[in-house]
C-alpha positions in Angstrom: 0.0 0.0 0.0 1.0 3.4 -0.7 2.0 5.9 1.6 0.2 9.0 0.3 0.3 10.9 3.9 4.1 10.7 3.5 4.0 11.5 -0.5 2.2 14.5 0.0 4.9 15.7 2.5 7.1 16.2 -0.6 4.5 19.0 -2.0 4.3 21.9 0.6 2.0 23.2 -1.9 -0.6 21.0 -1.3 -1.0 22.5 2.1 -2.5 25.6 1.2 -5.4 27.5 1.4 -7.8 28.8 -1.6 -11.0 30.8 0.1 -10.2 30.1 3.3 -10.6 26.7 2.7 -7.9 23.6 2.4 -6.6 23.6 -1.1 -7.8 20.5 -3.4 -5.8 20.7 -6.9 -7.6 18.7 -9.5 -5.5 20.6 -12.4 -2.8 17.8 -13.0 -3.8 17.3 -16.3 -2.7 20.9 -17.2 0.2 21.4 -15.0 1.6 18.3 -11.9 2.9 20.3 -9.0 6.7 19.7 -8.3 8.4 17.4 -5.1 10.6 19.2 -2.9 13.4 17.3 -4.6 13.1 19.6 -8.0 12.4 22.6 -6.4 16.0 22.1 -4.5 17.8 20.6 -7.3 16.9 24.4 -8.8 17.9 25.6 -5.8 21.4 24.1 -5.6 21.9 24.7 -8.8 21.3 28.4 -8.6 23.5 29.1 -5.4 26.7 26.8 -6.1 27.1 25.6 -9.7 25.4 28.0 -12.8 27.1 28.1 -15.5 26.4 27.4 -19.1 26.9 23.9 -20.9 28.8 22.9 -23.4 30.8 25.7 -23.2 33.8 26.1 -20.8 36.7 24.4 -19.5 36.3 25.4 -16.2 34.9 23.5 -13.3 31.1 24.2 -12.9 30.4 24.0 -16.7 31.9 20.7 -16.7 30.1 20.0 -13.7 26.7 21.6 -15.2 27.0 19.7 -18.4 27.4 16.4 -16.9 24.0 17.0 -14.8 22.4 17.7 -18.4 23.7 15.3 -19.5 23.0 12.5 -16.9 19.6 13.7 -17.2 19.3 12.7 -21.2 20.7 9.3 -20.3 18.1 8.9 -17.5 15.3 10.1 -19.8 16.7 7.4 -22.7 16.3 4.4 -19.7 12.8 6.7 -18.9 11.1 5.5 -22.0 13.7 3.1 -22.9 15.0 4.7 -26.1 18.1 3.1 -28.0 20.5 5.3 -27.5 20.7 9.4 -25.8 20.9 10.7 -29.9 17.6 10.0 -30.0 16.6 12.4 -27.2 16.2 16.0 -28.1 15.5 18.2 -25.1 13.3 21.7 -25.9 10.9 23.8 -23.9 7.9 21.3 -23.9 5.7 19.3 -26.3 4.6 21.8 -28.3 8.0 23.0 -29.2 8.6 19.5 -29.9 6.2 18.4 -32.3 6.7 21.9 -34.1 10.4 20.6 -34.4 8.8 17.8 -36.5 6.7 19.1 -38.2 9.6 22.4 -39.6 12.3 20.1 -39.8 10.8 16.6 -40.9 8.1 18.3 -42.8 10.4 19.9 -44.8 10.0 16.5 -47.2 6.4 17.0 -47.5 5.4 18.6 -50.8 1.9 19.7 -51.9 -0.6 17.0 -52.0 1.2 15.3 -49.5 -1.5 14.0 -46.6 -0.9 14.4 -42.8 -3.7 12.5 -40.5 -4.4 13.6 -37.2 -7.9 13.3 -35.2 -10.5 15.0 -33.8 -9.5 14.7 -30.2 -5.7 16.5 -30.7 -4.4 19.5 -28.5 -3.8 22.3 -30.6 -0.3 21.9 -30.3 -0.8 19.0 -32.5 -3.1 20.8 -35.2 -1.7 24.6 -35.4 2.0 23.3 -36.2 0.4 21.1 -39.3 -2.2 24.0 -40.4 1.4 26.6 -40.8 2.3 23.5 -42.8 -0.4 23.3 -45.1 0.4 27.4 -45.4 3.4 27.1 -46.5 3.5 23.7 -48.6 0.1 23.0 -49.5 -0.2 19.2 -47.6 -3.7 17.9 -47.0 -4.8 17.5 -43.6 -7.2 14.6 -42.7 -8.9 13.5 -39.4 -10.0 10.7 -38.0 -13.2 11.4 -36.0 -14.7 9.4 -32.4 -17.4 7.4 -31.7 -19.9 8.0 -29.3 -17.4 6.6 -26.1 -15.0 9.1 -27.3 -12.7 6.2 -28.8 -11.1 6.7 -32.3 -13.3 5.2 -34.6 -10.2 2.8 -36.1 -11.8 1.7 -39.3 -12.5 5.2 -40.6 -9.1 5.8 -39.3 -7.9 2.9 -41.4 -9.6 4.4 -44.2 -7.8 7.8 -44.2 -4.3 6.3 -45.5 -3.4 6.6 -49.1 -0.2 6.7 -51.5 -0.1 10.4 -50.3 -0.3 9.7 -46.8 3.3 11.1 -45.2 2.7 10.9 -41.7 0.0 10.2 -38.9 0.4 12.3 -35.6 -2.2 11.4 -32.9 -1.5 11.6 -28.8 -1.8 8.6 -26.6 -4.3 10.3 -24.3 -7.1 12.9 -24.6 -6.5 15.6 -22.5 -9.7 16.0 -22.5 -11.5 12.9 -23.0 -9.0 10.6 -20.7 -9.3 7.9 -23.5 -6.1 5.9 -24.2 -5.4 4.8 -28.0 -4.2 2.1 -28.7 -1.6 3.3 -30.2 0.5 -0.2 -30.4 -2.2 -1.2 -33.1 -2.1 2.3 -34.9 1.2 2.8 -35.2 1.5 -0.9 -36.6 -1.4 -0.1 -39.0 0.9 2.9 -39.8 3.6 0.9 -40.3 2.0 -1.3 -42.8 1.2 1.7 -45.4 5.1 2.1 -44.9 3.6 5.9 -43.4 5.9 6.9 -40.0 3.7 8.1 -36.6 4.0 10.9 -34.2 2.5 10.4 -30.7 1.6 13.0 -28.3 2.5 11.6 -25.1 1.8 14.7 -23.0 -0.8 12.9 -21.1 0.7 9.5 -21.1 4.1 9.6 -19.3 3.2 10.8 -15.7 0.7 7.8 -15.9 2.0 4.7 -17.7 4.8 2.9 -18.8 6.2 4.2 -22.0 9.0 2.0 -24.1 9.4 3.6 -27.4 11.1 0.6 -28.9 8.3 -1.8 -28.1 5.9 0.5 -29.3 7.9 1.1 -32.4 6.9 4.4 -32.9 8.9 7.5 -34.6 8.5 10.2 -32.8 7.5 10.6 -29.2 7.0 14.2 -27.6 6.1 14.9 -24.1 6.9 17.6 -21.1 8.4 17.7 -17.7 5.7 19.7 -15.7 3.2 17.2 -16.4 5.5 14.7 -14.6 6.3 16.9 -11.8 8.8 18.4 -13.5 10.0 22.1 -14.0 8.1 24.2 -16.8 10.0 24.7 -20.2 11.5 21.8 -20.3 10.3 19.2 -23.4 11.5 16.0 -24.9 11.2 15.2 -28.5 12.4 11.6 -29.2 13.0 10.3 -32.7 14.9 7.4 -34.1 18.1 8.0 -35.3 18.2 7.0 -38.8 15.0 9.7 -39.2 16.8 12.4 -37.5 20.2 11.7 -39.6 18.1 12.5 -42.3 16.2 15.8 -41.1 18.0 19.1 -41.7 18.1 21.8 -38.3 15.2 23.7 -37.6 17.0 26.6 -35.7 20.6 27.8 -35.8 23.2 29.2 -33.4 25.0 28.3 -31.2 25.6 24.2 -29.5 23.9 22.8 -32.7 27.1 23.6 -34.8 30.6 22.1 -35.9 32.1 24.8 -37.7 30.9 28.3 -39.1 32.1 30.3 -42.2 30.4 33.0 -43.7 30.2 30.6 -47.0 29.2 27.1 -45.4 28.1 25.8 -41.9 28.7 21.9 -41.2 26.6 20.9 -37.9 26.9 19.2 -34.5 26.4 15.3 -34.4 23.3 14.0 -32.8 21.3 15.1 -30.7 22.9 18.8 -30.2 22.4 19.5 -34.1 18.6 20.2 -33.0 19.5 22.1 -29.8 20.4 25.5 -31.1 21.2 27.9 -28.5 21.8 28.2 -24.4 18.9 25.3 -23.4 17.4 25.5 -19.9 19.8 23.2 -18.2 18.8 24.1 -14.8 15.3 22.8 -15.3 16.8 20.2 -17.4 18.8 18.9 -14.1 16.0 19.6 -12.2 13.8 17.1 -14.3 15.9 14.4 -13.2 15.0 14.5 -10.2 11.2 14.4 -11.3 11.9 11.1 -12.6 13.8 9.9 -9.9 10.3 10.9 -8.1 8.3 8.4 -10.4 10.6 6.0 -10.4 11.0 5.4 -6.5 7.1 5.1 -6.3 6.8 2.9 -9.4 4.2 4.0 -12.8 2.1 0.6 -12.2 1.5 1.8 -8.9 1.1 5.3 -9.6 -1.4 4.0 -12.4 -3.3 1.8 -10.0 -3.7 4.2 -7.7 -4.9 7.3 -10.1 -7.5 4.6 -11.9 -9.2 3.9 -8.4 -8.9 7.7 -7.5 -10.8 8.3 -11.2 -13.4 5.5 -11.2 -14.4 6.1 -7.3 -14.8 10.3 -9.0 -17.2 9.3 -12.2 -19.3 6.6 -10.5 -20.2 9.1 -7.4 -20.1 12.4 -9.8 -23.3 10.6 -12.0 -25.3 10.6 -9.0 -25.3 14.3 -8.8 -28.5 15.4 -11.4 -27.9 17.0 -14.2 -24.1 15.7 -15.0 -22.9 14.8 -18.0 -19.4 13.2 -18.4 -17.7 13.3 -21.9 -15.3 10.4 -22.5 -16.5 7.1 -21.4 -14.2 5.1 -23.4 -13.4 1.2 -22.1 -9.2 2.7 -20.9 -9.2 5.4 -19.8 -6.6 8.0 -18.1 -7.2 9.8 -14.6 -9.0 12.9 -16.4 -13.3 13.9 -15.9 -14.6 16.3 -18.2 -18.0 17.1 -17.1 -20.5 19.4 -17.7 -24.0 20.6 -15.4 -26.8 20.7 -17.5 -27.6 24.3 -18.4 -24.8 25.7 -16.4 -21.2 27.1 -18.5 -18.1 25.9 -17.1 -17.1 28.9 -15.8 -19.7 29.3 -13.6 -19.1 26.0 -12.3 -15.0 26.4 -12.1 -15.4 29.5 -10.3 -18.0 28.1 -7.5 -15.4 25.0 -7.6 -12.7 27.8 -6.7 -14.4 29.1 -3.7 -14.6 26.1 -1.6 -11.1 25.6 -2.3 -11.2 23.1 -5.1 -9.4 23.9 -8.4 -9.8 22.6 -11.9 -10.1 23.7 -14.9 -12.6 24.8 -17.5 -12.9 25.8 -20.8 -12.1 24.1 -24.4 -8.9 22.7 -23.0 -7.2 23.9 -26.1 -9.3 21.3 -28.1 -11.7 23.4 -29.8 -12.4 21.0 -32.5 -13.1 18.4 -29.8 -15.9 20.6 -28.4 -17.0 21.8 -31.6 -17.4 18.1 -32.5 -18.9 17.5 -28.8 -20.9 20.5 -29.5 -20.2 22.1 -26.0 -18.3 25.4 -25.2 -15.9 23.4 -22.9 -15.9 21.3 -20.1 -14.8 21.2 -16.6 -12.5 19.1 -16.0 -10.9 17.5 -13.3 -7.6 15.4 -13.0 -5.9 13.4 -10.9 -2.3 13.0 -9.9 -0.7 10.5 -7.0 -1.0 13.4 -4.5 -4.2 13.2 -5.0 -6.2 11.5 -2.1 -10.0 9.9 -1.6 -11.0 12.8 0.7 -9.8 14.8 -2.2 -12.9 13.2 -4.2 -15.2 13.5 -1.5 -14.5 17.2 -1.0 -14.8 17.7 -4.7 -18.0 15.8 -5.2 -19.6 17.8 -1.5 -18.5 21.0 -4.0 -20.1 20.0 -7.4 -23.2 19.1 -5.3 -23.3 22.7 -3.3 -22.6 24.7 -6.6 -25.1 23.3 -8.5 -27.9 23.8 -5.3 -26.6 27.2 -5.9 -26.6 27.4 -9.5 -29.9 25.9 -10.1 -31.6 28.4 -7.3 
């Protein structure tokens, strides 16, 4: 059995007050809070050893460098990559799929057809729509069925001799559904057509091995695996990033610069132009020390009985709706009360304390294909305990007595 008395000791955070009232955060989905361990790994850093990487001779580069570097080789075991030239580090997911999508759709010429689906973040649309701006590729998109799951044989359908690459995440950050992505990347795979996952939402919650997934690229961030903010990992296979030219210059991604010809870094630094944040990037380490010393199978256990104990007492309250109800899902509720906007709801939610979030969830096609405005939405992270639920299902219940007044 887990300890959760003693986890929560590592987020002095969690001990505050909103409204008077004892703090519940239900916004993990959007942002994890960080262990004490990170925030003093930035600490230490800071007072005794900053300096830039990459760069110097002298003792605390070296010494800074080999942290950032430690880190890359603990993020390769993380997901259980081949080798560190496969991992790219940038300022977050969204940084790394646009990394793919300037750099390795550089190939793509007009006609050429990208699929994505309904449920994406719009860091996994926007990037492709610039795309399509600039090179005149076709986007195409799967669409869910009514339990929010990817409807896989119209997803089958949306491959073709044009088809240049499928991008989808493992887990709606809105819907909580998990994709089975082993089977779509392997469908992928046999219309010779290379796959882009989203793991955003995936990573704080399950085991991710890259290899045995076989997929191409994998993108996800550090502060939704209480990490610090701007820090991002794009992993690719090696033979595909051989291949794909820079997508920023300066500095670190270089081997030697004339004003008449510039030869680049080897792997992975040829994609990490400039000074990167290698004090959050140290820092992150320590994050998945975190993970690691409770175990993802147990942190998965625990977050699926936090999640099914939250939607099987949240449908007793009248008028609730909960979108996503597919048969895996992750520790995310989007809900709505009938004839009530999400704000209103969120901001009740706020005054007894409890926060989540509302709104589209920066998947306006999702709602407009829901036909909502947004949700609220609450997830869950280990922190997170069953009194938590209870407080946050005594709130839903008193806002909507308010509400409905």
């Amino acid at each position: 059995m887990l300890d959760i008395d003693k986890i929560r000791e590592k987020f002095p955070i969690l001990g505050r007050s909103v409204a008077g009232k004892r703090m519940v955060y239900l916004d993990n989905t959007a942002t994890s809070q960080a262990p004490l361990s990170v925030v003093r790994e930035i600490e230490r850093i800071y007072t005794g050893m900053r300096a830039n990487v990459h760069r110097g001779v002298h003792t605390l580069s070296q010494e800074m460098t080999s942290l950032q570097e430690c880190t890359r080789e603990m993020v390769k075991e993380f997901i259980n990559a081949a080798s560190i030239e496969e991992i790219i580090f940038t300022r977050g997911t969204t940084e790394s799929i646009n990394l793919v999508a300037n750099s390795f759709g550089s190939f793509f010429k007009p006609g050429d057809e990208v699929i994505l689906t309904v449920m994406e973040h719009h860091a996994n649309i926007v990037p492709w729509q610039l795309l399509r701006e600039r090179t005149g590729i076709i986007i195409k998109v799967a669409d869910i069925d009514e339990r929010g799951s990817i409807d896989q044989e119209q997803f089958k359908s949306l491959f073709s001799p044009r088809t240049v690459l499928a991008s989808f995440c493992h887990v709606s950050n809105v819907l909580g559904t998990v994709n089975p992505i082993r089977e779509m990347i392997a469908l992928a795979h046999s219309f010779g057509v290379p796959v882009l996952i989203d793991g955003a939402q995936s990573v704080p919650h399950i085991k991710i091995d890259v290899r045995d997934l076989d997929c191409d690229f994998f993108a996800f961030s550090s502060h939704k695996m209480y990490g610090p903010s701007g820090v991002g990992v794009l992993y690719a296979k090696k033979d595909i990033l051989e291949k794909m030219p820079p997508w920023q210059g300066g500095g670190e991604m270089i081997g030697k610069v004339t004003f008449e010809h510039t030869t680049f870094a080897d792997l992975p630094f040829k994609f990490e132009a400039g000074t990167p944040d290698y004090i959050g990037i140290a820092a992150f380490s320590k994050a998945m020390e975190f993970i690691n010393g409770i175990g993802i199978g147990a942190i998965k256990t625990h977050e699926e009985e936090l999640t099914r104990y939250a939607e099987v007492e949240l449908k007793k309250i009248e008028g609730i709706e909960i979108y996503g109800n597919a048969p895996e899902k992750g520790p995310v509720i989007s809900f709505l009360l009938k004839g009530i906007h999400p704000y209103d709801l969120g901001m009740l939610l706020d005054k007894q304390g409890v926060e989540v979030r509302t709104g589209h969830h920066c998947a306006m096609p999702l709602m407009d294909r829901l036909h909502i405005p947004g949700t609220v939405r609450a997830s869950f992270a280990i922190y997170n305990t069953r009194e938590e639920i209870e407080i946050f299902l005594k709130a839903v219940e008193r806002a909507a007595e308010i509400l409905r007044f």
